[in-house]
mmCIF file as gemmi writes it, N, C-alpha and C atoms, coordinates in Angstrom:
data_model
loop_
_atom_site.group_PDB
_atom_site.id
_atom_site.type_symbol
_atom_site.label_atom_id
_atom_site.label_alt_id
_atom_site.label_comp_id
_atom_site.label_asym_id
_atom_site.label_entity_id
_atom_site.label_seq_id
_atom_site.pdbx_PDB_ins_code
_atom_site.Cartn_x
_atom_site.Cartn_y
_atom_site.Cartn_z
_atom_site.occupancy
_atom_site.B_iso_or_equiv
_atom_site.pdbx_formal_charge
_atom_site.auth_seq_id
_atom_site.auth_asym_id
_atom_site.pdbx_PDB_model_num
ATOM 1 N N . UNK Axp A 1 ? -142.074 32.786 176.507 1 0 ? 1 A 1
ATOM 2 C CA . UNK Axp A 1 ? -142.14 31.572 175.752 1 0 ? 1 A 1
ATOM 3 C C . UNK Axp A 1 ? -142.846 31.885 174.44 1 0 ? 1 A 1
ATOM 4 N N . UNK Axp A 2 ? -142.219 31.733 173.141 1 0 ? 2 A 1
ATOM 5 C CA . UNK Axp A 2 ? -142.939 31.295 172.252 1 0 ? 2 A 1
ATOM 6 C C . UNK Axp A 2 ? -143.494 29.594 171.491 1 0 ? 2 A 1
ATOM 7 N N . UNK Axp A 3 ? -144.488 30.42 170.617 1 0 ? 3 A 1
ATOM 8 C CA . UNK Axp A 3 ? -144.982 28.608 170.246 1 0 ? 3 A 1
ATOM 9 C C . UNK Axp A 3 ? -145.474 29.168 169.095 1 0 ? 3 A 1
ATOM 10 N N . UNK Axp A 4 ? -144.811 28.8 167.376 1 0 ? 4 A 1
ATOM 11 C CA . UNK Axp A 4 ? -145.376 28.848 166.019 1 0 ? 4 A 1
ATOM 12 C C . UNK Axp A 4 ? -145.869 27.774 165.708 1 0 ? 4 A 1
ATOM 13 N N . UNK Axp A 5 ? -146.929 27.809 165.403 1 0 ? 5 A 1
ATOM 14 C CA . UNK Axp A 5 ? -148.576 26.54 165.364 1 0 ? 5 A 1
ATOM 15 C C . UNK Axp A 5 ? -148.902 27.1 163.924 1 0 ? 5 A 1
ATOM 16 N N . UNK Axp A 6 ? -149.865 26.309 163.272 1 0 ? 6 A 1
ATOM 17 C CA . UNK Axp A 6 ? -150.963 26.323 162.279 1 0 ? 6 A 1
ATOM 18 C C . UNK Axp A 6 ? -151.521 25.356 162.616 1 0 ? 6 A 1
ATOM 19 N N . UNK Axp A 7 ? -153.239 25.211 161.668 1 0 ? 7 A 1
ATOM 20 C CA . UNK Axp A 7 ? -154.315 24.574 161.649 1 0 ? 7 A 1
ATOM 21 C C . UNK Axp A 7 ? -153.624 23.622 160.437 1 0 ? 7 A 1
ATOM 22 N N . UNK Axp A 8 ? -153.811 22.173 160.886 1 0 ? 8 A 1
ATOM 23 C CA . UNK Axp A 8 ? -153.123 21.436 159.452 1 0 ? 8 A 1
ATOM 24 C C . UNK Axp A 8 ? -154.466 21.844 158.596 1 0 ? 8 A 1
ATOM 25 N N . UNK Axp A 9 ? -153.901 21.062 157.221 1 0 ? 9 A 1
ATOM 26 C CA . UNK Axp A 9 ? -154.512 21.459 156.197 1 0 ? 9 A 1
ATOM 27 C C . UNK Axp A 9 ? -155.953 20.145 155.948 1 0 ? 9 A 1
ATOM 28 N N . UNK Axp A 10 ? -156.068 19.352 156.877 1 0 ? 10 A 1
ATOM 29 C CA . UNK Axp A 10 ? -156.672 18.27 156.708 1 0 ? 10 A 1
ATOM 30 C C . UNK Axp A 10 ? -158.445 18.79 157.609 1 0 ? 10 A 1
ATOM 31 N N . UNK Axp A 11 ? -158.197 19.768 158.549 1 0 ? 11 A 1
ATOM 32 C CA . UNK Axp A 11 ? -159.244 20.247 159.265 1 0 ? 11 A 1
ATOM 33 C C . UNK Axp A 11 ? -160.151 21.359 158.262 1 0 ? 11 A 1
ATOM 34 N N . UNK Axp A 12 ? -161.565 20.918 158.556 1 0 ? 12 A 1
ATOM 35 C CA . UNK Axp A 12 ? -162.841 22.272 158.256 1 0 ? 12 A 1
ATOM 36 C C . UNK Axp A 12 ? -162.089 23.411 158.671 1 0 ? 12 A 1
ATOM 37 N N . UNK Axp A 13 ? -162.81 24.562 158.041 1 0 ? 13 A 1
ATOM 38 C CA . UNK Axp A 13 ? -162.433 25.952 158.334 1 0 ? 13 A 1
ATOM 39 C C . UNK Axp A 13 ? -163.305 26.352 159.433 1 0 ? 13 A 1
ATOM 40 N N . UNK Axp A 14 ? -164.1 25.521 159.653 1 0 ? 14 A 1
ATOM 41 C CA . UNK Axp A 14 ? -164.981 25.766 161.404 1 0 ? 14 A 1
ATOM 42 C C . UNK Axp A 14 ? -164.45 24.885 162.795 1 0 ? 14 A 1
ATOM 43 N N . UNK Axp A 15 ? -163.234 24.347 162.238 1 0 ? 15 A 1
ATOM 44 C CA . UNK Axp A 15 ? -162.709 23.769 163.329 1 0 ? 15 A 1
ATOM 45 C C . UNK Axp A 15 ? -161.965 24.406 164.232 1 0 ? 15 A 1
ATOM 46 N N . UNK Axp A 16 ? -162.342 24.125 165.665 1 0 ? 16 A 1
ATOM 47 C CA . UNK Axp A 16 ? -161.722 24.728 166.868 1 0 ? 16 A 1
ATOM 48 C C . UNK Axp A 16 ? -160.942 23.942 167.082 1 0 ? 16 A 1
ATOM 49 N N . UNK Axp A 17 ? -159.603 24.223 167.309 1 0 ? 17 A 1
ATOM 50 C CA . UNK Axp A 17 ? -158.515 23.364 168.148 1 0 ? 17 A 1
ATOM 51 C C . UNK Axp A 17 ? -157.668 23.942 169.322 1 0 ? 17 A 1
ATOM 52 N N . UNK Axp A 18 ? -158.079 23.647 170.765 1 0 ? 18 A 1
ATOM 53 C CA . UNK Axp A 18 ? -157.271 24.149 171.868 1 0 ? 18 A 1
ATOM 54 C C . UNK Axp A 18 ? -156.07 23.461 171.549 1 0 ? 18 A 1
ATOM 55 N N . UNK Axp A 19 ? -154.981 23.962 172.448 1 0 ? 19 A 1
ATOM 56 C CA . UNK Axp A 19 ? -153.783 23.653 173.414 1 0 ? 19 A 1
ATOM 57 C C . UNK Axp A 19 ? -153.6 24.395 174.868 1 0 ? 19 A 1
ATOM 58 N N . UNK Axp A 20 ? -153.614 23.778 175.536 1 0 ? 20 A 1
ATOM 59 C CA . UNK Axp A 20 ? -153.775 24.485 176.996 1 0 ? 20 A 1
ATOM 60 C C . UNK Axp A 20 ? -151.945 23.895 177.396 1 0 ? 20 A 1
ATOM 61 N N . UNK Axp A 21 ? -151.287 25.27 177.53 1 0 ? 21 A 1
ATOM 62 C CA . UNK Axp A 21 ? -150.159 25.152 178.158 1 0 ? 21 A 1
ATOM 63 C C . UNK Axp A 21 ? -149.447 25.011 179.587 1 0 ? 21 A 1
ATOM 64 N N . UNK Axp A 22 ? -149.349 23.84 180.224 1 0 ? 22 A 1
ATOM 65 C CA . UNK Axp A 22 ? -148.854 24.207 181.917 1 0 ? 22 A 1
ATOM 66 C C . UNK Axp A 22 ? -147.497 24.444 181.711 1 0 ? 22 A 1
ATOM 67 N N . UNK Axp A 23 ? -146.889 24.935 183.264 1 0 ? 23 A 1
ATOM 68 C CA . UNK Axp A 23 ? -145.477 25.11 183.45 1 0 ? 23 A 1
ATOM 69 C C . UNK Axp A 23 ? -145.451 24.623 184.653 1 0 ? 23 A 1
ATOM 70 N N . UNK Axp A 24 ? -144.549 23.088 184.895 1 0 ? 24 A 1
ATOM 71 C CA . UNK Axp A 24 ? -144.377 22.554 186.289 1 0 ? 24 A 1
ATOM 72 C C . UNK Axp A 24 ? -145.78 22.593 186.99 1 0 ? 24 A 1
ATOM 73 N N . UNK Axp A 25 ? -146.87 22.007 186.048 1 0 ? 25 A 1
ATOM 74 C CA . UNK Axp A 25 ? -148.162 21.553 186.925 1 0 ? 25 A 1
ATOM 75 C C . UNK Axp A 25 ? -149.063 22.779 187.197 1 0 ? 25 A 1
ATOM 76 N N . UNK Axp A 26 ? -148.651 24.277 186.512 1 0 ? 26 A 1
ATOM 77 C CA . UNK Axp A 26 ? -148.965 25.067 187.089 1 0 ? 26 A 1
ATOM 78 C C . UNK Axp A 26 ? -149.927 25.454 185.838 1 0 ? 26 A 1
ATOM 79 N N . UNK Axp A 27 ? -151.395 26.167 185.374 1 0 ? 27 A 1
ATOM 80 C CA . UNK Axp A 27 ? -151.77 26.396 183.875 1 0 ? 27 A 1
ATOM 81 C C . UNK Axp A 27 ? -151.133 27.903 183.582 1 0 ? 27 A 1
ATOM 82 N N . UNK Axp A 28 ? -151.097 27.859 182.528 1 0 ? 28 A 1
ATOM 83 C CA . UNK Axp A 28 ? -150.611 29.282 181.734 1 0 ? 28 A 1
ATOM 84 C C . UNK Axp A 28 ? -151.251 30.112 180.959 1 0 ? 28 A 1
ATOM 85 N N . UNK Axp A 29 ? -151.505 29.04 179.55 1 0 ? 29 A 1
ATOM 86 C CA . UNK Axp A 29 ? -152.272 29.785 178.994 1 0 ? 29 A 1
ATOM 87 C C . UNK Axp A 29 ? -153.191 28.532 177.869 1 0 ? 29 A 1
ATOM 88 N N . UNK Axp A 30 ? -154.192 29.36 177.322 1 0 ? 30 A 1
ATOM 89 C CA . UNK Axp A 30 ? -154.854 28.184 176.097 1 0 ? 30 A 1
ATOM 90 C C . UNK Axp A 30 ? -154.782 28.828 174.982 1 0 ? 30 A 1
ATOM 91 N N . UNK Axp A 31 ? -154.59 28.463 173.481 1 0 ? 31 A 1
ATOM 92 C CA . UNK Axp A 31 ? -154.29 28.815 172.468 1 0 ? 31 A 1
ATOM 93 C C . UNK Axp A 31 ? -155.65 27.881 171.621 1 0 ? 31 A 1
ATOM 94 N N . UNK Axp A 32 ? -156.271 28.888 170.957 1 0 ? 32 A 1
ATOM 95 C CA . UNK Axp A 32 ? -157.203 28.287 170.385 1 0 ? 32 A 1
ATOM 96 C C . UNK Axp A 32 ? -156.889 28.135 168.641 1 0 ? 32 A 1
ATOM 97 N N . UNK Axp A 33 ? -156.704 27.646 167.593 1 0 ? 33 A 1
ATOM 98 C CA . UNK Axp A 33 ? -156.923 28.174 166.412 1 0 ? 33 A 1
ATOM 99 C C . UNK Axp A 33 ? -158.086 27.337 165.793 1 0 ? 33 A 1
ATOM 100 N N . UNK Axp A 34 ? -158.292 27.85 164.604 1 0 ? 34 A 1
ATOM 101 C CA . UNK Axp A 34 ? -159.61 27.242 163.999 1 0 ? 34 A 1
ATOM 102 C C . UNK Axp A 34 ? -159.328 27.054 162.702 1 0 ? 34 A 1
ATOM 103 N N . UNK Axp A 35 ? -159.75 26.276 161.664 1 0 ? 35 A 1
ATOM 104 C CA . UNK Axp A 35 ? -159.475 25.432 160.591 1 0 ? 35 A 1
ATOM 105 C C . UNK Axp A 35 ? -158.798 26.316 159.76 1 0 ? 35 A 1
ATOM 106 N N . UNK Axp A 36 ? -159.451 28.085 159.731 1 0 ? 36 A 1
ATOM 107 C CA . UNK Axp A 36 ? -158.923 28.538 158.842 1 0 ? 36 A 1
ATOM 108 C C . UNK Axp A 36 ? -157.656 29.294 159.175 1 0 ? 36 A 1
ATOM 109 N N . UNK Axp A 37 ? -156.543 28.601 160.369 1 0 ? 37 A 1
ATOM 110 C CA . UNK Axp A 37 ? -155.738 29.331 160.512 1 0 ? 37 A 1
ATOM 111 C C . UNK Axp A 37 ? -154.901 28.556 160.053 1 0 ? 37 A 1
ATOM 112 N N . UNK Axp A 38 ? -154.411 28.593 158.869 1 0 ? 38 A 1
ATOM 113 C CA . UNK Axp A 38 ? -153.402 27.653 157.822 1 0 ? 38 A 1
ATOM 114 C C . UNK Axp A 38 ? -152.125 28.554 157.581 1 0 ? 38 A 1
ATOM 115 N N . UNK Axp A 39 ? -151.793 29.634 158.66 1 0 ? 39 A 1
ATOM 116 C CA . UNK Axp A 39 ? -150.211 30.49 157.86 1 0 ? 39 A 1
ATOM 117 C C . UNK Axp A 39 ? -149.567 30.117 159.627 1 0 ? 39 A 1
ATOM 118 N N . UNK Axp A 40 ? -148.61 29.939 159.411 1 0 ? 40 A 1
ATOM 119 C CA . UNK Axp A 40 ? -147.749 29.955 160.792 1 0 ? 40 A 1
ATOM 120 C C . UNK Axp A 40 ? -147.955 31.058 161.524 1 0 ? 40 A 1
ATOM 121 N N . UNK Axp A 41 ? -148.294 30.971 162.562 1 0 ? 41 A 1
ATOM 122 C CA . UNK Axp A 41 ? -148.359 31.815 163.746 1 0 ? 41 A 1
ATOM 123 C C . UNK Axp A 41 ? -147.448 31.478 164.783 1 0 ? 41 A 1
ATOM 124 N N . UNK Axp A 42 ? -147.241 33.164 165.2 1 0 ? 42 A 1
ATOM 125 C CA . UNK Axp A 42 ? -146.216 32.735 166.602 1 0 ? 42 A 1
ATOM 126 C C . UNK Axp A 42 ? -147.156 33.527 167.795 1 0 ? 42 A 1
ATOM 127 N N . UNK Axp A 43 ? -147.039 32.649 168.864 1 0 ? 43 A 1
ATOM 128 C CA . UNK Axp A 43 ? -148.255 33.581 170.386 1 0 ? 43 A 1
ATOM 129 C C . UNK Axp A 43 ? -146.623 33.375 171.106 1 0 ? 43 A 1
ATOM 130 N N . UNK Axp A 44 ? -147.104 34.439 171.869 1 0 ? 44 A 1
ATOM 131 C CA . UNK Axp A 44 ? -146.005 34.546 173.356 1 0 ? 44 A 1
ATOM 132 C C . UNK Axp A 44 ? -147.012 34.525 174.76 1 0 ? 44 A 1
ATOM 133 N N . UNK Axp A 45 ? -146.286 33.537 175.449 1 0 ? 45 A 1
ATOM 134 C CA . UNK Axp A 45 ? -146.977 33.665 176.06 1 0 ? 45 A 1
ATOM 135 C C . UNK Axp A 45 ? -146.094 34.069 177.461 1 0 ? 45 A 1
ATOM 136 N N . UNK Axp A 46 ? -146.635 35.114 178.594 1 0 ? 46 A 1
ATOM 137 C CA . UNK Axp A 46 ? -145.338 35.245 179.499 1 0 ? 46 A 1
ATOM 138 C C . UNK Axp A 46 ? -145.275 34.39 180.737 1 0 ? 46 A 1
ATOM 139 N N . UNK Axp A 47 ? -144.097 33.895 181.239 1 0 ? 47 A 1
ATOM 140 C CA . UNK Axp A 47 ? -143.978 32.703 182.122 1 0 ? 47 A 1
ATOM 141 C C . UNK Axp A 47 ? -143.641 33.713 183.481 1 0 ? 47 A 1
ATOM 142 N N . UNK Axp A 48 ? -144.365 34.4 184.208 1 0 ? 48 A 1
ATOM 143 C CA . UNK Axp A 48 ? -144.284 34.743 185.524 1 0 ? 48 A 1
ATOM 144 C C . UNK Axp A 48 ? -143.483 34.28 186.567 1 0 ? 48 A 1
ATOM 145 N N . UNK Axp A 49 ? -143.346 33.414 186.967 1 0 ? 49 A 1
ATOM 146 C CA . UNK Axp A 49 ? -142.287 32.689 187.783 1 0 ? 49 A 1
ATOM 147 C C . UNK Axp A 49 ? -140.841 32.295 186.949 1 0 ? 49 A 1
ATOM 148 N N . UNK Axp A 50 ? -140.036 32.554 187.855 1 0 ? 50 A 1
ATOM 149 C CA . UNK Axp A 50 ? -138.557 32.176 187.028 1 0 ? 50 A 1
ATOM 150 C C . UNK Axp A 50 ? -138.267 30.983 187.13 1 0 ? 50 A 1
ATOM 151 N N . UNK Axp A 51 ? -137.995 30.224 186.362 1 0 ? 51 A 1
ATOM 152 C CA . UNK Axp A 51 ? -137.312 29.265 186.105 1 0 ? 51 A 1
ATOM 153 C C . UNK Axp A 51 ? -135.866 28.999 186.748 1 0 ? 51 A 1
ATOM 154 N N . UNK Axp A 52 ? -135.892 28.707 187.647 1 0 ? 52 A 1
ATOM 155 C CA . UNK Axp A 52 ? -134.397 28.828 188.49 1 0 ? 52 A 1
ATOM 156 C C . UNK Axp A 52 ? -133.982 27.142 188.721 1 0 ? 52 A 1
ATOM 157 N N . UNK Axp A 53 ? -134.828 25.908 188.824 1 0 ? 53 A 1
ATOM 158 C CA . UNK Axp A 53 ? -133.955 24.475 188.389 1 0 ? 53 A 1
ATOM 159 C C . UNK Axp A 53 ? -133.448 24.455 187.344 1 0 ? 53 A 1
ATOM 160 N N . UNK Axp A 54 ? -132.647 23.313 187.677 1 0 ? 54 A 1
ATOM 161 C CA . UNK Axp A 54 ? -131.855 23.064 186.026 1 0 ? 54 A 1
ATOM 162 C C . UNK Axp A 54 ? -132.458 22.165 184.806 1 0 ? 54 A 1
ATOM 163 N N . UNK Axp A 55 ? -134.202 21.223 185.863 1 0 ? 55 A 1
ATOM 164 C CA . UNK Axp A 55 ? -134.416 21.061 184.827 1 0 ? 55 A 1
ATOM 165 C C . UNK Axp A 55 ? -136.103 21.142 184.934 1 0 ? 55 A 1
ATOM 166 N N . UNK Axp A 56 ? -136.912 21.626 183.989 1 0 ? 56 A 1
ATOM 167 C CA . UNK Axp A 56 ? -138.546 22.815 184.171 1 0 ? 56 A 1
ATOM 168 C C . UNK Axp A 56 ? -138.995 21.404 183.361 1 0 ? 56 A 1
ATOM 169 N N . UNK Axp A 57 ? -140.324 21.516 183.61 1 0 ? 57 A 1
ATOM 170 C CA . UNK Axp A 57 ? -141.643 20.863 182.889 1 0 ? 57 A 1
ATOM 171 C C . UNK Axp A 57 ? -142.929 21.786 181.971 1 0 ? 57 A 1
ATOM 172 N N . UNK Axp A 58 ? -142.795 21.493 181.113 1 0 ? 58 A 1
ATOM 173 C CA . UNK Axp A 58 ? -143.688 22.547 180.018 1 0 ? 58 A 1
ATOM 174 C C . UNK Axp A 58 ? -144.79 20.872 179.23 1 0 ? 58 A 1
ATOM 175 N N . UNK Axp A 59 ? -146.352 21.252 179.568 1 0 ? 59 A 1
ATOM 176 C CA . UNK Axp A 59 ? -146.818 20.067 179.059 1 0 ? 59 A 1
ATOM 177 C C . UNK Axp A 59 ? -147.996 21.138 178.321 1 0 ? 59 A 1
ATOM 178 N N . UNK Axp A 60 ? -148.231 19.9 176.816 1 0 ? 60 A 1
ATOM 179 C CA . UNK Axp A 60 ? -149.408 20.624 176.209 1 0 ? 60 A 1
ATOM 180 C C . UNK Axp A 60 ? -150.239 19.931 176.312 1 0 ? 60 A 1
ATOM 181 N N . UNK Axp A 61 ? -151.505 20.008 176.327 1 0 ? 61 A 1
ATOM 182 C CA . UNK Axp A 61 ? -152.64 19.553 176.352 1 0 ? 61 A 1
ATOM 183 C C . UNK Axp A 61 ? -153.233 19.949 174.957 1 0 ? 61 A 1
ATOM 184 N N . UNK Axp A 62 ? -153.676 18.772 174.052 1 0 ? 62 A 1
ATOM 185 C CA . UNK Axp A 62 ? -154.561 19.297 172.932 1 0 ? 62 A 1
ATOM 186 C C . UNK Axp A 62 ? -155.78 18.332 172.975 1 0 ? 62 A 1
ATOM 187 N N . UNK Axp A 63 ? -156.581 18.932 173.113 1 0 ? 63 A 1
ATOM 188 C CA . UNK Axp A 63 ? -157.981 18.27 172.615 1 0 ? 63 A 1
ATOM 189 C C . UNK Axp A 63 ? -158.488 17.572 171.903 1 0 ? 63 A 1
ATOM 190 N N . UNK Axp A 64 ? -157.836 18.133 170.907 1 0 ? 64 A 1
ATOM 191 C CA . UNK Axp A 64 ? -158.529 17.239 169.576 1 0 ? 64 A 1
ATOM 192 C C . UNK Axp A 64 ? -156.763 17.659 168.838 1 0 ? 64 A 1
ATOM 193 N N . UNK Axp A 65 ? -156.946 16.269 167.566 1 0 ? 65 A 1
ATOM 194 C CA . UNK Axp A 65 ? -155.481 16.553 166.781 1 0 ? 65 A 1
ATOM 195 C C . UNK Axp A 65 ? -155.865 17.738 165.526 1 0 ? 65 A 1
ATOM 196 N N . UNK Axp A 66 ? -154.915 17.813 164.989 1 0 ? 66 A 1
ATOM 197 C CA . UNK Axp A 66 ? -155.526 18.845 163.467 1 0 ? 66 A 1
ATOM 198 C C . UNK Axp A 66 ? -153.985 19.968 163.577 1 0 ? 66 A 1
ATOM 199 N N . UNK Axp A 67 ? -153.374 20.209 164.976 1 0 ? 67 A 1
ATOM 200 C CA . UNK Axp A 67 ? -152.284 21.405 165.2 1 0 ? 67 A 1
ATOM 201 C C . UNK Axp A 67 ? -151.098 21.06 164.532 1 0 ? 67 A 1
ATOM 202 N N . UNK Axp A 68 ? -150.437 21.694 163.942 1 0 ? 68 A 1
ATOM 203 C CA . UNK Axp A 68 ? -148.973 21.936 163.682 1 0 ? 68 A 1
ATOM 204 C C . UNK Axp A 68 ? -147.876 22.662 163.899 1 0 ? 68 A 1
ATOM 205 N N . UNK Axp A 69 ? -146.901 22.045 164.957 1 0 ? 69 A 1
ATOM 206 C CA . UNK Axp A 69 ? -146.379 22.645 165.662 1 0 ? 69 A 1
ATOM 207 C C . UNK Axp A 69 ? -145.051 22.981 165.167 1 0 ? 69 A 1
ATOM 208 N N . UNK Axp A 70 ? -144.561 24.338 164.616 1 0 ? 70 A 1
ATOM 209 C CA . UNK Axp A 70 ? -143.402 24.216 163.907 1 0 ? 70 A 1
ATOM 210 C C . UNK Axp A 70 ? -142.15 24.886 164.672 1 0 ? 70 A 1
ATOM 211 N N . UNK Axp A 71 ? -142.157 25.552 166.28 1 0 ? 71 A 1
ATOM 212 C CA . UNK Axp A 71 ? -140.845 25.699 166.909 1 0 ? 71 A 1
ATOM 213 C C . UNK Axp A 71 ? -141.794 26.413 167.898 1 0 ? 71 A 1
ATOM 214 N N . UNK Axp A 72 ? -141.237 26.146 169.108 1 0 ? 72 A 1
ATOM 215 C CA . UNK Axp A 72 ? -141.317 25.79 170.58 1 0 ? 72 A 1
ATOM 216 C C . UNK Axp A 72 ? -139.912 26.439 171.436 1 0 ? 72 A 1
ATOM 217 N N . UNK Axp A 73 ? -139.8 27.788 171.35 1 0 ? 73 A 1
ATOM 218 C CA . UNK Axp A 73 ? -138.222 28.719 172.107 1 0 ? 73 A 1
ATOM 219 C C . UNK Axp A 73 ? -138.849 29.325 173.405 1 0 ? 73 A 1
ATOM 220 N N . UNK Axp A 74 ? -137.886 29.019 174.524 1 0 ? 74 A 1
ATOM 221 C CA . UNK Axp A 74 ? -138.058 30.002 175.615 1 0 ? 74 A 1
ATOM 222 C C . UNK Axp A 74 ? -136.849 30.706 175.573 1 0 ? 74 A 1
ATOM 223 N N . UNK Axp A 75 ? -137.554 32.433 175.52 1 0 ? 75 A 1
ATOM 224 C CA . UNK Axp A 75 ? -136.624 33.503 175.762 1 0 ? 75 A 1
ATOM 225 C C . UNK Axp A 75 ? -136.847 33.808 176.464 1 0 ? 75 A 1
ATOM 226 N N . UNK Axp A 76 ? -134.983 33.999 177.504 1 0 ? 76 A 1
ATOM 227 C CA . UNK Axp A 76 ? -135.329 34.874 178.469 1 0 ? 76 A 1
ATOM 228 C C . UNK Axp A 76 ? -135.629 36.518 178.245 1 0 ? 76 A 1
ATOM 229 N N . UNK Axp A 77 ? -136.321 37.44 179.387 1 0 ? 77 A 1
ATOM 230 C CA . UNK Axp A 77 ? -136.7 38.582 178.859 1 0 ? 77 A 1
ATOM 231 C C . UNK Axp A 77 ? -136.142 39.482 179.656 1 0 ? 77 A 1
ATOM 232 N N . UNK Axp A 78 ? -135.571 38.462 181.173 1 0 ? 78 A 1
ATOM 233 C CA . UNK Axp A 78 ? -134.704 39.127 182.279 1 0 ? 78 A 1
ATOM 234 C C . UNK Axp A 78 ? -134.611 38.311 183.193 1 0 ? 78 A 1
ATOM 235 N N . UNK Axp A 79 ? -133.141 38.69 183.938 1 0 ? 79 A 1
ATOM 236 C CA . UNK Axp A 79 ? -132.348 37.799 184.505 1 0 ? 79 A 1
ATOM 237 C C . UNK Axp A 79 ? -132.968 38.389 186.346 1 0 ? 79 A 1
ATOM 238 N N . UNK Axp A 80 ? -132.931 37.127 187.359 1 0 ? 80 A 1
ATOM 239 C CA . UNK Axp A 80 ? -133.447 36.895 188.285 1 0 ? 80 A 1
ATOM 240 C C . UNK Axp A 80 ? -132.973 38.35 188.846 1 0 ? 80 A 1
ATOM 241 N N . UNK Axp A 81 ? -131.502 38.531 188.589 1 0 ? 81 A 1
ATOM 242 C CA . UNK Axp A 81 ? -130.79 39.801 189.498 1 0 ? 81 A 1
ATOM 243 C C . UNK Axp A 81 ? -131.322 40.73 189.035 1 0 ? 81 A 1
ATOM 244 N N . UNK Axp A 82 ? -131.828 40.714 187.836 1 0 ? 82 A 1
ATOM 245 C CA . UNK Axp A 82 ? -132.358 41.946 186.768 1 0 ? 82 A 1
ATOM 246 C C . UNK Axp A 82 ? -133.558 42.792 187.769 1 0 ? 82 A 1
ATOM 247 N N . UNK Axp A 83 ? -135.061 41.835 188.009 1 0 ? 83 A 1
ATOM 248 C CA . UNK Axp A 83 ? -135.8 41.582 188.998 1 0 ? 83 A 1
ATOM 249 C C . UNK Axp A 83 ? -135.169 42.253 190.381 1 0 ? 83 A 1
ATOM 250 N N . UNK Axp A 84 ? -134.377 41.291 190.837 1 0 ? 84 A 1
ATOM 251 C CA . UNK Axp A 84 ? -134.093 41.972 192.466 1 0 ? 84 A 1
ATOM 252 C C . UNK Axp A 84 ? -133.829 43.577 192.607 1 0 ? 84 A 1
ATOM 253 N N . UNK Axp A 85 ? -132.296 43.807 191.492 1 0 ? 85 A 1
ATOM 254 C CA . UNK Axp A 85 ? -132.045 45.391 191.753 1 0 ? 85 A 1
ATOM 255 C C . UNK Axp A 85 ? -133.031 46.509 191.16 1 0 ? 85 A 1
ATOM 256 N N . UNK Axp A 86 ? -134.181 45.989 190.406 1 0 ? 86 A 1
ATOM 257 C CA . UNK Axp A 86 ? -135.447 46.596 189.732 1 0 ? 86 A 1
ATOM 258 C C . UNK Axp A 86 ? -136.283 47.139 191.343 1 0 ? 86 A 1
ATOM 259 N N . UNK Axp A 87 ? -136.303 45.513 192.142 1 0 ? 87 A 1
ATOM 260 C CA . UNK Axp A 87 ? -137.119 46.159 193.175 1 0 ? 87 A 1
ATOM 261 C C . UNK Axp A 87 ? -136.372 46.598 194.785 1 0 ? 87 A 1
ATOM 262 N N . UNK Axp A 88 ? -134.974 47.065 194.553 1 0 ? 88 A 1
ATOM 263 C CA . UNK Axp A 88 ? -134.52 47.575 195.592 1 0 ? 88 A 1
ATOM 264 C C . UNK Axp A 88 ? -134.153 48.724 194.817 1 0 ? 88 A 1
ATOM 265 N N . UNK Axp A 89 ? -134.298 48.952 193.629 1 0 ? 89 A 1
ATOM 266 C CA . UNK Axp A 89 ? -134.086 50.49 193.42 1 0 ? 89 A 1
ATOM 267 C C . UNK Axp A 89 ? -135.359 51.259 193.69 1 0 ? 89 A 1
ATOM 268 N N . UNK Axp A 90 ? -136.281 50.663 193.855 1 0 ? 90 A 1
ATOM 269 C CA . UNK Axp A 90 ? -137.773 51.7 194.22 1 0 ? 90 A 1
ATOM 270 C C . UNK Axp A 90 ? -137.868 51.876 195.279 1 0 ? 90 A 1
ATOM 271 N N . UNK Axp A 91 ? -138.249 53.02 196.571 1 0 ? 91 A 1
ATOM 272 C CA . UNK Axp A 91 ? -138.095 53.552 197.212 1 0 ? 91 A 1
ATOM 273 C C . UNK Axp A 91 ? -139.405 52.438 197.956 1 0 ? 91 A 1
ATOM 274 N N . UNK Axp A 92 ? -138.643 51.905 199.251 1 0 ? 92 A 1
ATOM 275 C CA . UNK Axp A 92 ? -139.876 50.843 199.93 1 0 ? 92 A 1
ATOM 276 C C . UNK Axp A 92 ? -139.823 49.828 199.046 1 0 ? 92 A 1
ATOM 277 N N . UNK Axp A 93 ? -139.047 49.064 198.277 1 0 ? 93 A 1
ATOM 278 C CA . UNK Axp A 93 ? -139.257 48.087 197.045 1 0 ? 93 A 1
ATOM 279 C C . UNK Axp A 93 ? -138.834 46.595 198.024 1 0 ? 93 A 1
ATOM 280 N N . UNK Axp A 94 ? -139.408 45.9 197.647 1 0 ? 94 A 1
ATOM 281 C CA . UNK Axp A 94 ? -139.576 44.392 198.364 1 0 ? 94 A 1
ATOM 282 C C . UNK Axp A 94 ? -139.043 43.299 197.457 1 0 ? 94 A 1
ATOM 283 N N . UNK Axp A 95 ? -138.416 42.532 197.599 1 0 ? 95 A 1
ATOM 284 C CA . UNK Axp A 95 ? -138.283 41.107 196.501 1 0 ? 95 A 1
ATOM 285 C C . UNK Axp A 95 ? -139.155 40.154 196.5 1 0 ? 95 A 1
């Protein structure tokens, strides 16, 4: 998963701003920036469990306002079968 954020331009340069990311209720990760992060940034963050319904829940949590959120993509990085024949090609390999 990616997520390109900046610090709007209205926040101190000592301002902290979380986003704490879940997936289906589950936490992931927290993304902190601070006032002086004013250039677009992109974080990846990796989603461990596969996504196999047809339809997923991704919620942000922000703390305080001040973030700017300019694109929000999930790439896949590998396919479920990708995974399985990865771990029946290793000698003793388990799914």
């Amino acid at each position: 998963m990616e997520l390109t954020c900046r610090a709007g331009a209205e926040n101190s340069e000592l301002a902290q701003i979380p986003v704490s990311i879940f997936h289906n209720a589950e936490f992931l990760h927290t993304i902190t920036l601070t006032g002086a992060d004013s250039e677009w940034k992109t974080y990846t963050v990796d989603i461990q469990q596969p996504i196999l319904q047809k339809h997923t829940h991704f919620k942000f949590v922000f703390s305080q306002s001040g973030m700017e959120i300019k694109e929000f993509r999930i790439i896949m990085t590998s396919s479920l079968e990708e995974r399985i024949q990865q771990a029946l090609s290793v000698p003793g390999g388990q799914i």
